[in-house]
N, C-alpha and C positions, 0 to 999 in steps of 0.2 A: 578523581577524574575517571577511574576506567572503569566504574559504574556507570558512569553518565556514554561513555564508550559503547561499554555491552548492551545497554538499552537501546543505542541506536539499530540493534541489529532487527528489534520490532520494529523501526519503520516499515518496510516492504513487506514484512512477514506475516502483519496483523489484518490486511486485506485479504492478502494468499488466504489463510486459515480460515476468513471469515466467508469467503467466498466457496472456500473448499467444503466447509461445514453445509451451505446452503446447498451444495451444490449433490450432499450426500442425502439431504433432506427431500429433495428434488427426485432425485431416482430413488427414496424409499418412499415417500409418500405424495406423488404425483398430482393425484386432481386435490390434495388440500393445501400445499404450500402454492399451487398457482391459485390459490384464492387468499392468500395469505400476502398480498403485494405491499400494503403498507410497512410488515413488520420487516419485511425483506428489503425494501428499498432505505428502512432507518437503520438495520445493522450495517448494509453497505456503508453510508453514507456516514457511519458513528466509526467506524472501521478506518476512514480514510480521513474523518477529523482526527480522530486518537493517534495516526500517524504523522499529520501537522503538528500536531501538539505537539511532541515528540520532538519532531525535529525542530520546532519555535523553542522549546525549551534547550536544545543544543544550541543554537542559534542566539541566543542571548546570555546564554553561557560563553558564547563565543569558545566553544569547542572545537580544536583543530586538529585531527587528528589522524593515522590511520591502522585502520585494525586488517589483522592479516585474519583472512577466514582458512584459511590452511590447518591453522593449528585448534579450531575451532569443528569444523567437517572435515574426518579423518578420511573420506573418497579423496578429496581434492589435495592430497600432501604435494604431491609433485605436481601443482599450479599454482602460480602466484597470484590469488583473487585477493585483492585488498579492499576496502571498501573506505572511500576517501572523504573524512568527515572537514568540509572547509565550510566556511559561508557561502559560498558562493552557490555548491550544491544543498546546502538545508535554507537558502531562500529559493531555487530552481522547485523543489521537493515542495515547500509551503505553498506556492505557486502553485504547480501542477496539483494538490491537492485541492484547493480552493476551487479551481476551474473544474476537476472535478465533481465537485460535491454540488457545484452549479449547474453544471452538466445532467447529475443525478434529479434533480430538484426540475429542471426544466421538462427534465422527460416524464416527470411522476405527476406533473400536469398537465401536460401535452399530448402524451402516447394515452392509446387504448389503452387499458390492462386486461388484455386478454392472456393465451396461451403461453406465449413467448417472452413475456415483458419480465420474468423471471430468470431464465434464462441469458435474457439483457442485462439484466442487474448484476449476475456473474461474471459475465465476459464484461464487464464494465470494471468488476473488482478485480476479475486475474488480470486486467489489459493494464490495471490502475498499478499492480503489486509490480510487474515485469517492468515497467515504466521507472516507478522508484528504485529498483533492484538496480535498473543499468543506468542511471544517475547518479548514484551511490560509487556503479563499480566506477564511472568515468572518471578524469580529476579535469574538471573545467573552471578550477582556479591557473591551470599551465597555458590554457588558452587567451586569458585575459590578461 
């Protein structure tokens, strides 16, 4: 099991990175990745399936668990961040990914694709990673 543990810590992360990557490709090469909007808008969107997956595969594992990131990011020793693997939060996560990725898909037909729409796709991915990150840290199986 603490395989399947550790690999949760990719849900949030694989947006972050994938967004971050775009996002360096963006300030080095400017007028060609805004014309590059297709490939940009399916990393996003493969970025924030890969992380449903993830959690659907925890999720039918029915994996309960929780991982202390303290001992994992040596900055954070003296904080207690856990990151609370229940059902309740990797159907919340499956959820907020799917709306996302609808979200994505609606705008890649609807919006221009002009200057900015790259840009969009970023802050869609970081807004997407931070989202997952503090659903993770919350435990909203104590609420229920």
């Amino acid at each position: 099991m603490g395989i399947f543990i550790n690999s949760s810590i990719l849900i949030p992360l694989i947006p972050l990175v994938t967004s971050l990557f775009i996002f360096i490709l963006l300030v080095s090469f400017n007028r060609t990745i805004n014309r590059l909007t297709k490939p940009v808008t399916s990393l996003v969107a493969f970025s924030l399936l890969s992380s449903a997956l993830i959690s659907s595969f925890d999720y039918f594992k029915k994996i309960e668990e929780e991982l202390v990131l303290s001992e994992f990011i040596k900055s954070f020793e003296e904080k207690n961040l856990v990151i609370h693997l229940n059902l309740v939060n990797e159907k919340i996560i499956i959820f907020f990914s799917l709306v996302m990725i609808l979200i994505i898909g609606i705008f890649f037909y609807k919006l221009p694709r002009k200057k900015g729409y790259v840009s969009l796709m970023i802050g869609l991915g970081l807004i997407s990673s931070s989202v997952m990150l503090s659903i993770l840290l919350l435990d909203f199986s104590a609420l229920i």
